[in-house]
C-alpha positions, 0 to 999 in steps of 0.5 A: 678915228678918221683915217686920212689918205694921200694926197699924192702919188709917186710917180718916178722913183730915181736911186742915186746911191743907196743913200739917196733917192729922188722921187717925183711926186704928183698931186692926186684929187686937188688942184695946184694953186695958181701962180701970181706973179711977184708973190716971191718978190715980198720974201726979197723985199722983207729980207733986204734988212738983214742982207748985208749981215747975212752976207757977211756971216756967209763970207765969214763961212767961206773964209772957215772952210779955206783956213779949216780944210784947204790950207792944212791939205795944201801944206801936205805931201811935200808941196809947201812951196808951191801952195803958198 
């Protein structure tokens, strides 16, 4: 069975917290593929049907979040008045 080896190295290793690790990696024995300009602006082109539901859906998820978390936080310690 063919073993394969890695293709890219670690080159820096950051620890945030114990849960988090960023690690910067660099391409060993390829190349990078050049950059054309405008090949990202298709995936926009494509997603432009479905932008204004998906927008929608994100608003709704905003609004969740302040009626889910912080209107019952702000109703606490005694401060009813103030938050409203």
């Amino acid at each position: 069975m063919k073993t394969e080896q890695p293709n890219a190295i670690v080159s820096r290793k950051i620890e945030v917290t114990p849960e988090l690790i960023i690690l910067r990696i660099v391409h060993q024995g390829w190349e990078l593929p050049d950059f054309t300009p405008q090949q990202y602006a298709v995936l926009v082109l494509m997603a432009r049907p479905i932008l204004p539901s998906a927008l929608a859906f994100t608003a709704g998820a905003m609004i969740l979040v302040v009626v889910e978390e912080l209107v019952p936080e702000s109703q606490t310690s005694g401060h009813s008045h103030s938050a409203t």
